[in-house]
N, C-alpha and C positions, 0 to 999 in steps of 0.2 A: 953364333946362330943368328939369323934374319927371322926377324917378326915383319909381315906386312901387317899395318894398320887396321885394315877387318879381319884379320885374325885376334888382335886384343883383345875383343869386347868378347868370345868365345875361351879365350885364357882365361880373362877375369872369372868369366860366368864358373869353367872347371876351377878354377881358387874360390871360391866364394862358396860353393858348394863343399869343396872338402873342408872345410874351415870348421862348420859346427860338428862336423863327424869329429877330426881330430879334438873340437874342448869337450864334446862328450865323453871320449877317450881320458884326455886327462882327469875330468870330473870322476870318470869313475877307478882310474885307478887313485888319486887320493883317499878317496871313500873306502878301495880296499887295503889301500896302506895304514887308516885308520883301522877299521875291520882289524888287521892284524896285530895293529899295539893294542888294540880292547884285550885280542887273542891271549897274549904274550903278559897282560896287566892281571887276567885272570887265570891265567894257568900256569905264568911262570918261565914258559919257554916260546920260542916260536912254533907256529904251526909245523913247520918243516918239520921239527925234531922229531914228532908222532911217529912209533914205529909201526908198520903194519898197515898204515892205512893214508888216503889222502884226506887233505882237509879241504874242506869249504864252508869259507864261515857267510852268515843269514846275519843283515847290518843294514839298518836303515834300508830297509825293502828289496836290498840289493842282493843277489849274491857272487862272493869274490874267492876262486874265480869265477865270473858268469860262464864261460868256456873253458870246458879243459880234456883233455886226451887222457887217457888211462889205455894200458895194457889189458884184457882179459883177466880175470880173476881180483883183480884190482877192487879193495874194499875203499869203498868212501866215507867219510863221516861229517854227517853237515854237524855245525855246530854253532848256535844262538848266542852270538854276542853283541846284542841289543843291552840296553839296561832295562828296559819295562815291556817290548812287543815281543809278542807270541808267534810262531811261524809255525806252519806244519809243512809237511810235503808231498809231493805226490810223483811219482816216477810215471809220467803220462805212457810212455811204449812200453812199461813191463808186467804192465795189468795188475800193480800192487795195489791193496789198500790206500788210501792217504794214512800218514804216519801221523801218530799223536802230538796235538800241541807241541810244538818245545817252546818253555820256556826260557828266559836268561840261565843262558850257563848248561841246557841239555842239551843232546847230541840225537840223532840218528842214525844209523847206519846201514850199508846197502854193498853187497858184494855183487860186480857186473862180470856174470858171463858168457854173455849174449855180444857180438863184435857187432859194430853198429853207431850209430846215430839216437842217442836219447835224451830226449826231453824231458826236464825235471820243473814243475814248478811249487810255487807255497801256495796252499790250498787257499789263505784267506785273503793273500796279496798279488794274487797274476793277473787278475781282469781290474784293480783298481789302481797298482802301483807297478804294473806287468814285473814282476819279480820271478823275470825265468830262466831258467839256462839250461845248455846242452854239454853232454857229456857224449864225448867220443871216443868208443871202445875199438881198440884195435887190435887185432888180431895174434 
């Protein structure tokens, strides 16, 4: 492939720019690889083994997965594996209550079935630490 010379500086510029996407990326998938041995140190198994339900665990402000797809009827259960912060939650498109506190080590849990695009975040962490994610219901 041929690069002319004033094409570079428009290379570099699109390098430079995906650069911090991709260590945000990495940044947070260690976070939730963490997230996971917390999981797995406090309950013994991996997330994955849970039957019945998906996980997402609430970890240094983050949650892991932040995005994930589920089927219809698909039960979710966030669950608090911080060592000391409290998270709640709020299912912003399903006109729920906010869910109570969790502290280290509680759970929540939310059957979706409604196909769709929904926004979940933690009641006392979205506007300070934006600790939000979406859930995509599929059909």
């Amino acid at each position: 492939m041929f690069v002319q010379a004033c094409d570079v500086p428009a290379i570099l510029v699109s390098v430079m720019l995906t650069l911090p996407a991709c260590a945000e990326d990495a940044e947070l998938k260690a976070l939730c690889d963490e997230a996971e041995s917390r999981y797995t140190e406090l309950f013994g198994h991996p997330s994955s083994e849970e039957e019945g339900v998906t996980v997402v665990t609430m970890y240094k402000y983050r949650f892991c997965p932040q995005d994930l797809t589920v089927p219809v009827g698909t039960t979710v259960r966030w669950v608090n594996v911080d060592k000391r912060t409290s998270h709640s939650l709020i299912l912003k498109d399903e006109g729920e209550p906010e869910s109570d506190r969790l502290f280290p080590e509680e759970t929540f849990e939310f059957t979706f079935l409604t196909p769709g695009d929904q926004t979940y975040l933690c009641g006392p962490h979205w506007e300070t630490q934006e600790m939000i994610g979406m859930i995509t219901v599929s059909p």
